[in-house]
BAKETI-360295 format. One record per residue (C-alpha): residue number from 1; x, z, y. Coordinates in steps of 0.1 Angstrom, whole numbers, plus 5000, padded with zeros to 4 digits. Layout:
BEGIN
<pos=NUM; xx=X; zz=Z; yy=Y>
...
# end
This chain:
BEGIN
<pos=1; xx=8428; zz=5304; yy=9051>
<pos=2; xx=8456; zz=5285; yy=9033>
<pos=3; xx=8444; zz=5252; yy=9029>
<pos=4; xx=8460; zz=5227; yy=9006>
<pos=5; xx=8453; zz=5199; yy=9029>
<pos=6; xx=8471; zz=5214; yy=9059>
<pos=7; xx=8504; zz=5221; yy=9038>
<pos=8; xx=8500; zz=5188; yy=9025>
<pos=9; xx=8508; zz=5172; yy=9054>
<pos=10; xx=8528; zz=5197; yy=9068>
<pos=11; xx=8551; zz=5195; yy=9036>
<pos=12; xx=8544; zz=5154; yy=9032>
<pos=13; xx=8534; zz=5160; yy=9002>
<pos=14; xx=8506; zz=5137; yy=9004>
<pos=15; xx=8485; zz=5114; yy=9028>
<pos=16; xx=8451; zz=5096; yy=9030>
<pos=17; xx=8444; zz=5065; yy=9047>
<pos=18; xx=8418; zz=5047; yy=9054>
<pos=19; xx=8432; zz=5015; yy=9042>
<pos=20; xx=8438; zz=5031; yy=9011>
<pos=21; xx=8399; zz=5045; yy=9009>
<pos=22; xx=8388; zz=5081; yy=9009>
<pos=23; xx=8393; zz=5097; yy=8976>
<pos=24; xx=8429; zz=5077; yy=8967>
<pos=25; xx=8457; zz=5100; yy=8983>
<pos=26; xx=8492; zz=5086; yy=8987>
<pos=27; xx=8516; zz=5108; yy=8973>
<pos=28; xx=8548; zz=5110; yy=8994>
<pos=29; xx=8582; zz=5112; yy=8979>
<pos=30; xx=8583; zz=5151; yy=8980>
<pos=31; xx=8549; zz=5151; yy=8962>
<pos=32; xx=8558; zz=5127; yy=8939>
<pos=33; xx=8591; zz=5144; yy=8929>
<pos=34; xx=8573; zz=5178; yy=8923>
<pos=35; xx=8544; zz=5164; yy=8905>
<pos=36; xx=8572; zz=5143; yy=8886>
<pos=37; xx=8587; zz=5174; yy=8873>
<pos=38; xx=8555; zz=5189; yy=8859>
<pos=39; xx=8546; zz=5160; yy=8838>
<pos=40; xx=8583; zz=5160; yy=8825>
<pos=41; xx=8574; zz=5196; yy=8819>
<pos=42; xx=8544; zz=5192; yy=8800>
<pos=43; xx=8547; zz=5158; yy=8783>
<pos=44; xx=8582; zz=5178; yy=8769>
<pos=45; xx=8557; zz=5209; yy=8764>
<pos=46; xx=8536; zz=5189; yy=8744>
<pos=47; xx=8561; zz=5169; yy=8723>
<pos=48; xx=8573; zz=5203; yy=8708>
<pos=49; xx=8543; zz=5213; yy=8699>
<pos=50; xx=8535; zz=5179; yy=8679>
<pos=51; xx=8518; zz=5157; yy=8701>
<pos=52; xx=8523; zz=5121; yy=8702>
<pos=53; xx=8524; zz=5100; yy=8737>
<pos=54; xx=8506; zz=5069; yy=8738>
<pos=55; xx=8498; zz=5043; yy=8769>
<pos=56; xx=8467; zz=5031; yy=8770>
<pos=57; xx=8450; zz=5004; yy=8800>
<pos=58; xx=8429; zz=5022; yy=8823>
<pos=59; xx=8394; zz=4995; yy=8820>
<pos=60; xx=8382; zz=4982; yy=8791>
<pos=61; xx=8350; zz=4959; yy=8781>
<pos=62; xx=8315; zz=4972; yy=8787>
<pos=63; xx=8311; zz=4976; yy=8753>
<pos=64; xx=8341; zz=4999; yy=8746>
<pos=65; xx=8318; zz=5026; yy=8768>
<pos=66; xx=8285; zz=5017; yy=8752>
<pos=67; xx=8299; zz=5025; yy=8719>
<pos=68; xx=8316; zz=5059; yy=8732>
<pos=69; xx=8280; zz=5072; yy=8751>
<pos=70; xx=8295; zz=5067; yy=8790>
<pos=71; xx=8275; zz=5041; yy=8800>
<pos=72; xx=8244; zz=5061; yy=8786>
<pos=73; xx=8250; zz=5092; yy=8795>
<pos=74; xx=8274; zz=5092; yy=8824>
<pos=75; xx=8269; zz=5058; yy=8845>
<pos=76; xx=8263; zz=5071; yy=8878>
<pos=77; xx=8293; zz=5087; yy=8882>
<pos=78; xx=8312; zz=5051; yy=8868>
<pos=79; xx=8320; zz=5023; yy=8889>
<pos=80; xx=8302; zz=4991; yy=8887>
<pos=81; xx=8316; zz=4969; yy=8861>
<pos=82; xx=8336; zz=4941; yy=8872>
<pos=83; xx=8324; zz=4905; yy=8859>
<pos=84; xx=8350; zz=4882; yy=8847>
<pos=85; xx=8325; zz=4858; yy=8831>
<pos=86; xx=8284; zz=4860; yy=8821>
<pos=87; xx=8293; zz=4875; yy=8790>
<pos=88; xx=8330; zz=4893; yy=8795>
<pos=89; xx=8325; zz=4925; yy=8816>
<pos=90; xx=8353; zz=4951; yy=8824>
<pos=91; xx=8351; zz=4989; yy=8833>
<pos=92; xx=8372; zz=5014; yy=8850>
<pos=93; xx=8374; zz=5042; yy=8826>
<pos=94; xx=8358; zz=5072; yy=8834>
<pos=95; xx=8375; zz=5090; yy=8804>
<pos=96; xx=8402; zz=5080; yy=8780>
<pos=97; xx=8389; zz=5097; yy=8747>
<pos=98; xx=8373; zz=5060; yy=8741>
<pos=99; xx=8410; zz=5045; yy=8742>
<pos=100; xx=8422; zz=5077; yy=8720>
<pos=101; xx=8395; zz=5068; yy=8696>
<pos=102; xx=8409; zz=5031; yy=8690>
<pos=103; xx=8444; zz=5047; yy=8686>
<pos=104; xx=8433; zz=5068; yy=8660>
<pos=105; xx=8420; zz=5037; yy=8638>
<pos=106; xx=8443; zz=5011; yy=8647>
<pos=107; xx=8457; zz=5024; yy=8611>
<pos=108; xx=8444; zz=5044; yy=8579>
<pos=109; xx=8447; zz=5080; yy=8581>
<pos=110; xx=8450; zz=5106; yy=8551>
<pos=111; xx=8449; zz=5147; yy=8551>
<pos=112; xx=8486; zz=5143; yy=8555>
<pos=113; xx=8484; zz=5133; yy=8592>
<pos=114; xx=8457; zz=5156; yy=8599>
<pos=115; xx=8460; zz=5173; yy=8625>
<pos=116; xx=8464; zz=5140; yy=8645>
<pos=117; xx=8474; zz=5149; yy=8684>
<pos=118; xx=8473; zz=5119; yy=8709>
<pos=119; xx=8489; zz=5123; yy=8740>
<pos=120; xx=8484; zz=5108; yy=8776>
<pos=121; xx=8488; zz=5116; yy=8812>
<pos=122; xx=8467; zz=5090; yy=8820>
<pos=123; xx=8441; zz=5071; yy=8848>
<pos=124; xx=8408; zz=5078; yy=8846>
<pos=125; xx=8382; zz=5066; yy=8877>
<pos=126; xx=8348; zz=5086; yy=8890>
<pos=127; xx=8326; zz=5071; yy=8917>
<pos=128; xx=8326; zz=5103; yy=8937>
<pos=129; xx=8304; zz=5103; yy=8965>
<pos=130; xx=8323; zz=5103; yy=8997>
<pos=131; xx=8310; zz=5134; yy=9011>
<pos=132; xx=8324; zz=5155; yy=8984>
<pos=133; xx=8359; zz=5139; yy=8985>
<pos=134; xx=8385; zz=5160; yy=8998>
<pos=135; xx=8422; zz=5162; yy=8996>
<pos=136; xx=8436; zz=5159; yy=8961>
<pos=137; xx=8410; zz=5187; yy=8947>
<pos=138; xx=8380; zz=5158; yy=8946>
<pos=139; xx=8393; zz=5124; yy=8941>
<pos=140; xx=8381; zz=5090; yy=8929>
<pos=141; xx=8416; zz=5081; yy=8910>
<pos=142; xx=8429; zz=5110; yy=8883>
<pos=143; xx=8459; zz=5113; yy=8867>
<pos=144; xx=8443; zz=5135; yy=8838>
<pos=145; xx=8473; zz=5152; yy=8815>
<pos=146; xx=8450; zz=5149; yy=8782>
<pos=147; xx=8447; zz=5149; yy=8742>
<pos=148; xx=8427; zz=5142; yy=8714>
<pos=149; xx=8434; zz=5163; yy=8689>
<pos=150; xx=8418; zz=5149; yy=8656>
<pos=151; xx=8412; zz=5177; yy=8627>
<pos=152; xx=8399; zz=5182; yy=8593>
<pos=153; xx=8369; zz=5205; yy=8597>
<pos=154; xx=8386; zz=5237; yy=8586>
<pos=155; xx=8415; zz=5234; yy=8610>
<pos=156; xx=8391; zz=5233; yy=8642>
<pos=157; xx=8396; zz=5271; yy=8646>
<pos=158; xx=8433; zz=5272; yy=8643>
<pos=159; xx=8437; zz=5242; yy=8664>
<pos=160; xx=8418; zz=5258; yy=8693>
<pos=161; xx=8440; zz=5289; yy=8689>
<pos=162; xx=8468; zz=5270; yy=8690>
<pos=163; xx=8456; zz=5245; yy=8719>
<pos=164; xx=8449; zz=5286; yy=8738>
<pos=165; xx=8488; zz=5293; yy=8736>
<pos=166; xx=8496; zz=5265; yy=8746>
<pos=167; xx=8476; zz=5266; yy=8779>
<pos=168; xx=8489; zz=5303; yy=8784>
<pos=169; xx=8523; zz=5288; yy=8779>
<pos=170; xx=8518; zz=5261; yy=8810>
<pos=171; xx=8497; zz=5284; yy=8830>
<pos=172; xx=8528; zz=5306; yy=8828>
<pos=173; xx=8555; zz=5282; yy=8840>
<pos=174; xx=8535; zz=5267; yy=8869>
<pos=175; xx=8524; zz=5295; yy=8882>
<pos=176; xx=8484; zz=5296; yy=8873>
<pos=177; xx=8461; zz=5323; yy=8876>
<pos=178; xx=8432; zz=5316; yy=8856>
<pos=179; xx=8400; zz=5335; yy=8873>
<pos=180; xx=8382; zz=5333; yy=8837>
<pos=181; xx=8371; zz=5318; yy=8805>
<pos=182; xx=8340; zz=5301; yy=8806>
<pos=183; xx=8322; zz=5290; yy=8770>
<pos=184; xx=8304; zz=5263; yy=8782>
<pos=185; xx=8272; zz=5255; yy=8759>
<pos=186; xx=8244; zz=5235; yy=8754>
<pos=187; xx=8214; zz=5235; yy=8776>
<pos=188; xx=8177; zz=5223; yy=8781>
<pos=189; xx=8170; zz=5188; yy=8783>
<pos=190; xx=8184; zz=5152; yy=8767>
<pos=191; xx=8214; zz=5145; yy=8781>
<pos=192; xx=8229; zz=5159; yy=8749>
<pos=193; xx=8238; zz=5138; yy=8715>
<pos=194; xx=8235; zz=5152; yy=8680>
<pos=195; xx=8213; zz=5173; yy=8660>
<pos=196; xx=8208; zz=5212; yy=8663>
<pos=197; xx=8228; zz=5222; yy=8633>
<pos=198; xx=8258; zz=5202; yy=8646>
<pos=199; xx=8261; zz=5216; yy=8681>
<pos=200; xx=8255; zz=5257; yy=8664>
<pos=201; xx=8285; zz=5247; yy=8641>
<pos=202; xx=8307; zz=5235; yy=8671>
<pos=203; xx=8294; zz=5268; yy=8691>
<pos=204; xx=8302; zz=5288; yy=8666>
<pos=205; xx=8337; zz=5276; yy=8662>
<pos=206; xx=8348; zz=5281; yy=8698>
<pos=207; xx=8333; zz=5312; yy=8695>
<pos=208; xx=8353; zz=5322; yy=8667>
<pos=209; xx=8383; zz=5305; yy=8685>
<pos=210; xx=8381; zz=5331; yy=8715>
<pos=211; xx=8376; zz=5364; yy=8694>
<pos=212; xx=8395; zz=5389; yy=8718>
<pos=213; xx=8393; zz=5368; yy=8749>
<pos=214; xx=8370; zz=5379; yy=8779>
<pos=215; xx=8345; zz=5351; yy=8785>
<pos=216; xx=8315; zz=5344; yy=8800>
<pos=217; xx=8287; zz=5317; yy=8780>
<pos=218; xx=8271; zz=5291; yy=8808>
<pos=219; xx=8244; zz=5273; yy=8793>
<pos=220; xx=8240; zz=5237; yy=8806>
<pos=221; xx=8277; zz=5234; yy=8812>
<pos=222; xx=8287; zz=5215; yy=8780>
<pos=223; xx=8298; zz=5180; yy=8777>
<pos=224; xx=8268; zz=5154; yy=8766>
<pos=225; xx=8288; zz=5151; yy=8731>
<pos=226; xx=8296; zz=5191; yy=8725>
<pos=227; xx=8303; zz=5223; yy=8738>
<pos=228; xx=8338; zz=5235; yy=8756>
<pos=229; xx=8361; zz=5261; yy=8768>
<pos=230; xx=8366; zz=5261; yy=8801>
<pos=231; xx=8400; zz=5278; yy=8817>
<pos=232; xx=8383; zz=5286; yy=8859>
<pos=233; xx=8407; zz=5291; yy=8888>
<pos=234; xx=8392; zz=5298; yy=8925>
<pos=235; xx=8407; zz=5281; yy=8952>
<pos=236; xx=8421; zz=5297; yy=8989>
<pos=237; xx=8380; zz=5291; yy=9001>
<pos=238; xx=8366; zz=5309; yy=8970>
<pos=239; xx=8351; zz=5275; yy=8952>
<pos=240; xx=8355; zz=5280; yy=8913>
<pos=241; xx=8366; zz=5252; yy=8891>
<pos=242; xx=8379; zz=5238; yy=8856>
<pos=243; xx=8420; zz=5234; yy=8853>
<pos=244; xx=8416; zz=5236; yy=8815>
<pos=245; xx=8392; zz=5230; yy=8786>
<pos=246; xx=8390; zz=5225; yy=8748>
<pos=247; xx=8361; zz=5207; yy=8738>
<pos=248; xx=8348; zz=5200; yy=8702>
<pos=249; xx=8335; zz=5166; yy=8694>
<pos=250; xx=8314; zz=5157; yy=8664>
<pos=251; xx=8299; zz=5125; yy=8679>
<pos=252; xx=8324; zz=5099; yy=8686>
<pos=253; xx=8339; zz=5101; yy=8655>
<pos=254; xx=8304; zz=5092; yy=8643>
<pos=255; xx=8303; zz=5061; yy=8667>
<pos=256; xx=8339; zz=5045; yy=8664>
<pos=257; xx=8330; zz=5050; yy=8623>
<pos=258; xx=8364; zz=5072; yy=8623>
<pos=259; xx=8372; zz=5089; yy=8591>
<pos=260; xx=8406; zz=5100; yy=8567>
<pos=261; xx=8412; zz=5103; yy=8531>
<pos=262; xx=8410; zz=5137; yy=8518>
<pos=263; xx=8432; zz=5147; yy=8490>
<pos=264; xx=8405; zz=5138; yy=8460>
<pos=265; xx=8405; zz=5102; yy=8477>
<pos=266; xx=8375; zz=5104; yy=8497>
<pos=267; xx=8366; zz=5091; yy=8532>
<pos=268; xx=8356; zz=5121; yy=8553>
<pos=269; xx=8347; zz=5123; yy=8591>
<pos=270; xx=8376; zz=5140; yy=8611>
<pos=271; xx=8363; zz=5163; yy=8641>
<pos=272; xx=8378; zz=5155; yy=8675>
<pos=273; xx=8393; zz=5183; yy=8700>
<pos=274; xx=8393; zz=5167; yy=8736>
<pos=275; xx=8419; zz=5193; yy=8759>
<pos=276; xx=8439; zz=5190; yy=8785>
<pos=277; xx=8461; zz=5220; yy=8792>
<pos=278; xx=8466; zz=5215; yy=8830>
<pos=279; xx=8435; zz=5189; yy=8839>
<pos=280; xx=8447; zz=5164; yy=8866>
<pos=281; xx=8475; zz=5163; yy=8886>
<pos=282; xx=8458; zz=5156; yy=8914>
<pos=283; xx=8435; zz=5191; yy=8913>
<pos=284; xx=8464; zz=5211; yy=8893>
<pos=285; xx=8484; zz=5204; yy=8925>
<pos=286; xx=8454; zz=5210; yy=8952>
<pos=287; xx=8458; zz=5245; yy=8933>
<pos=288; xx=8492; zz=5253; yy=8929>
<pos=289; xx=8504; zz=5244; yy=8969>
<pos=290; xx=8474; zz=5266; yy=8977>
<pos=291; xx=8489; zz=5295; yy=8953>
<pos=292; xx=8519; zz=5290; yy=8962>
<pos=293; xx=8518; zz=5283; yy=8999>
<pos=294; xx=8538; zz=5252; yy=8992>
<pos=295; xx=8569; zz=5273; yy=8981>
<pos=296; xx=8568; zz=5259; yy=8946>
<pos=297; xx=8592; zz=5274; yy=8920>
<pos=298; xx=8626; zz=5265; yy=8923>
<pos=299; xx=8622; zz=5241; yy=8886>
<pos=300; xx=8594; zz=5220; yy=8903>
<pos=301; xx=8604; zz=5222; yy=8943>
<pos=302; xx=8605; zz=5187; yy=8960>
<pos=303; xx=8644; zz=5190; yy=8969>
<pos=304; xx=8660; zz=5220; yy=8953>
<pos=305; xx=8693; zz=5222; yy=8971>
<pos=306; xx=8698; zz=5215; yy=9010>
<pos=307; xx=8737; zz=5216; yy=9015>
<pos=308; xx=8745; zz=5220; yy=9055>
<pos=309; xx=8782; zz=5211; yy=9065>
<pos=310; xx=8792; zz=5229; yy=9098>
<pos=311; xx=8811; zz=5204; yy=9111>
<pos=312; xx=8824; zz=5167; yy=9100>
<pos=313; xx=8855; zz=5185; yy=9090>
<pos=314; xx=8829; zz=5199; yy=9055>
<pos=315; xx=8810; zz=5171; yy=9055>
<pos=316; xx=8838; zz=5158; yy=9022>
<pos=317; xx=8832; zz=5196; yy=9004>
<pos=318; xx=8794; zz=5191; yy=9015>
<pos=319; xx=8794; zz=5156; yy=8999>
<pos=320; xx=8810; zz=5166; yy=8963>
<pos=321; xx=8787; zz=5199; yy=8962>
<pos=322; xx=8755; zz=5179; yy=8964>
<pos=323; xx=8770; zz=5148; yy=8942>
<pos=324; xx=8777; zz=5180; yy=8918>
<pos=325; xx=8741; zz=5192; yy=8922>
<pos=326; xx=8733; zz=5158; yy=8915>
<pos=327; xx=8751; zz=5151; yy=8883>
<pos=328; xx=8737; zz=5184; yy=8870>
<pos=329; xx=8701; zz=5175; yy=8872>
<pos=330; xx=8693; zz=5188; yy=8905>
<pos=331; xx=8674; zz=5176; yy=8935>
<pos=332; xx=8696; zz=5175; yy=8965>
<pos=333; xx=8698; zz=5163; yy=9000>
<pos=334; xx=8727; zz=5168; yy=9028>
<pos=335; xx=8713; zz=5174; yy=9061>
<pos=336; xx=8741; zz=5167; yy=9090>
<pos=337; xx=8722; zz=5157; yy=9121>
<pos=338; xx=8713; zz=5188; yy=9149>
<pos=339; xx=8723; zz=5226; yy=9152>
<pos=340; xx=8732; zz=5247; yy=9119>
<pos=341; xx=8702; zz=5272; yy=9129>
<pos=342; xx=8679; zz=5239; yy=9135>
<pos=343; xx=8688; zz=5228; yy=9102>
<pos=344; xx=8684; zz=5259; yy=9085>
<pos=345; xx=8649; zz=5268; yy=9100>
<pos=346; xx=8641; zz=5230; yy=9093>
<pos=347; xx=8650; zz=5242; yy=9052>
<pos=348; xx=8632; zz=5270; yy=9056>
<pos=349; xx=8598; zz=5253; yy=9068>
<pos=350; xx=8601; zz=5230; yy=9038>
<pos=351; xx=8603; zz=5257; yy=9017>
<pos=352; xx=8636; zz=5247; yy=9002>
<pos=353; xx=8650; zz=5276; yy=8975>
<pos=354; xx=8683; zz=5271; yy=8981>
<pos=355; xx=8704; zz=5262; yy=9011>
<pos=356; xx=8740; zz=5258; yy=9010>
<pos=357; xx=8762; zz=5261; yy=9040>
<pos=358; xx=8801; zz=5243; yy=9037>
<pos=359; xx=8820; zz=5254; yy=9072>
<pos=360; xx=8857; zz=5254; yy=9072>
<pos=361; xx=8868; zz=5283; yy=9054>
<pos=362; xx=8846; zz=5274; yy=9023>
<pos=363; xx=8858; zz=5234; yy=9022>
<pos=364; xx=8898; zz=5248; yy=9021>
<pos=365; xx=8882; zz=5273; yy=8989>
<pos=366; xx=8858; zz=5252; yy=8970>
<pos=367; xx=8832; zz=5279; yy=8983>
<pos=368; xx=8795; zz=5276; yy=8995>
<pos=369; xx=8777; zz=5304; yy=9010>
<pos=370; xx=8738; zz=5301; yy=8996>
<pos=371; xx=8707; zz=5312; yy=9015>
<pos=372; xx=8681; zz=5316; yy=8992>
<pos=373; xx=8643; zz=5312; yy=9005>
<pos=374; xx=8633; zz=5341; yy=9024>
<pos=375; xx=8664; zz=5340; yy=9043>
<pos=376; xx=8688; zz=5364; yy=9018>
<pos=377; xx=8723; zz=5355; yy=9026>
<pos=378; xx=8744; zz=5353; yy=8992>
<pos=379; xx=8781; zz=5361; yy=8998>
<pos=380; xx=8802; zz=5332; yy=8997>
<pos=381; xx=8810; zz=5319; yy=8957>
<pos=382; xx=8827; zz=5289; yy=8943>
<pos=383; xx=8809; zz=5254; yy=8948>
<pos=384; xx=8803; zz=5253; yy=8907>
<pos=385; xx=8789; zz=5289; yy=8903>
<pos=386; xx=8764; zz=5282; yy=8930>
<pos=387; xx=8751; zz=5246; yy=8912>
<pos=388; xx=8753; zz=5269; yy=8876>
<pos=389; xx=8736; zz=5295; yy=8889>
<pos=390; xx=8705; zz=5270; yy=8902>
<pos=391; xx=8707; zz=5253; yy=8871>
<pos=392; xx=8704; zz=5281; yy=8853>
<pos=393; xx=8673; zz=5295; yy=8871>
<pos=394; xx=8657; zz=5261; yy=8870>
<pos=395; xx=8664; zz=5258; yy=8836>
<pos=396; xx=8648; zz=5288; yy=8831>
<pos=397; xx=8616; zz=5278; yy=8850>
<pos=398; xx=8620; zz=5312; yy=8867>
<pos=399; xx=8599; zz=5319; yy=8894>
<pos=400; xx=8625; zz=5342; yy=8911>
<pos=401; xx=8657; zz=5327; yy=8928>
<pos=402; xx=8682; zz=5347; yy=8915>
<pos=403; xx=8686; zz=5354; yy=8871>
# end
């Protein structure tokens, strides 16, 4: 079984330590420089689509998360608060739609700047029990890609469509196979705010929102404020879980008193979308070195170009082709110590798309000769067609080597 833990260290993606704590992976430069790339990827994603980034702190006072339900309705999977004084208590966020609620009425808002998207990859904290921690697919720190879309009532429908797109879109580039939709609702119980008539309307709309989409309904699944779509993928052991979700919100725009001016000049109660089109890094990545077996597409691989000189006579071409690579946007290293075939098979268990090997006769031409993953030999080209042609494929966010 391909097990993201195993390539994880094997790749060096990513480490625990006990110093550290279980459930707070360190993620090691080649992690770090993949996972940089997909937030580039979707923060640009979402910017194009009309989303605006904010940065908000990852704690806030007690009564930040008594006003927004977590404290109520979520506690035991917070962490304790942390006393500063008897009356001034701070909380590690278990969500950051309390932060995007302050955002949204740190000013007046009319019709005009409806639909409202706020934007964050930001750090959210659950108290998971140690004995479901594992890897990065159950941590205790998340780096959740998220938004808080706030509507006017009748553009909740086309504002889920367009929220679906966009998940296809990202699900796309990275790779994703979705398993299923899942249209989690409301079940049995009172762990659930608002009133019957609310929660049908909120239903309905989702419903509505995933007319010819295949989905199953799962009663009980909901969020405490409202029901969701849930986007499943299965990981390399069979365990289902949520990468994605859209989920409709009537309540906490009730209790952070949010409202807009509609275009007769009255204060109505926007409706807020929570949705995240990837969910955390830290799970999205679990997933996606599992999927892949840790060959990532070239657009998000840790290095993206390993040049090889064959002797120090190339290391000088070797040099200006990566310092090329370089300048054009690409990840590259130079690899001089041990055997070419050590070197190569060294590439080729990091998963490296491209290898470029300088020896002598392609230093005097300008040349390279590229080895794409897999081991395909390319026939030897000039050192500026080889950093155009990865460019091109990266800029593509192809998932083949070659355009």
């Amino acid at each position: 079984m391909i097990d993201h833990r195993r390539l994880g260290r094997e790749l060096d993606l990513f480490v625990s330590d006990p110093l550290a704590g279980a459930g707070l992976p360190l993620w090691l430069p080649a992690g770090a420089a993949a996972r940089h790339a997909v937030e580039e990827y979707v923060r640009e994603l979402e910017r194009r689509a009309g989303y605006r980034h904010v940065v908000t702190p990852p704690l806030g006072r007690r009564e930040l998360f008594e006003l927004s339900g977590h404290l109520g309705y979520f506690e035991e999977d917070m962490f304790p608060p942390m006393r500063l004084s008897a009356d001034d208590e701070f909380v590690l966020r278990p969500a950051l739609c309390p932060h995007h609620a302050l955002v949204y009425r740190a000013r007046g808002r009319s019709y005009r700047d409806l639909p409202l998207r706020i934007a964050e990859l930001g750090g959210m904290y659950r108290s998971e029990r140690s004995g479901v921690l594992g890897g990065l697919s159950r941590v205790r720190a998340i780096s959740l890609n998220d938004s808080h879309n706030f509507c006017a009532l009748e553009q909740v429908g086309e504002e889920v469509r367009d929220i679906l797109r966009l998940i296809r879109e990202a699900h796309a580039a990275l790779g994703v196979r979705p398993a299923g939709f899942r249209l989690s609702l409301r079940g049995p119980g009172e762990k659930y705010v608002g009133d019957d008539a609310r929660w049908a309307r909120a239903e309905d709309l989702l419903r509505a929102a995933l007319d010819g989409v295949e989905y199953t309904e799962a009663p009980g699944e909901a969020a405490f404020y409202g029901p969701k779509i849930d986007i499943q993928i299965v990981d390399a052991a069979g365990r289902e879980s949520t990468i994605s979700t859209v989920q409709l919100d009537f309540d906490k725009p009730e209790r952070f008193d949010l409202s807009y001016t509609d275009s007769g000049g009255a204060r109505r109660r926007p409706v807020m979308v929570h949705r995240s089109l990837v969910g955390s890094m830290e799970r999205l990545f679990a997933y996606l070195i599992e999927v892949h077996e840790g060959a990532f597409p070239a657009w998000y691989a840790p290095v993206q170009l390993v040049v090889l000189p064959v002797d120090d006579g190339a290391a000088e071409a070797a040099d200006r082709l990566a310092a090329d690579g370089l300048a054009g946007g690409l990840r590259v290293e130079v690899e001089r110590a041990g055997s070419l075939g050590a070197r190569i098979r060294d590439a080729a268990r990091r998963r490296v798309p491209y290898v470029g090997v300088v020896g002598p006769r392609e230093a005097a031409a300008g040349a390279v000769s590229l080895r794409l993953r897999g081991g395909r030999g390319l026939d030897p080209m000039p050192a500026a067609d080889a950093v155009a042609l990865i460019r091109g494929v990266v800029g593509s966010r192809s998932h083949v080597l070659l355009p």
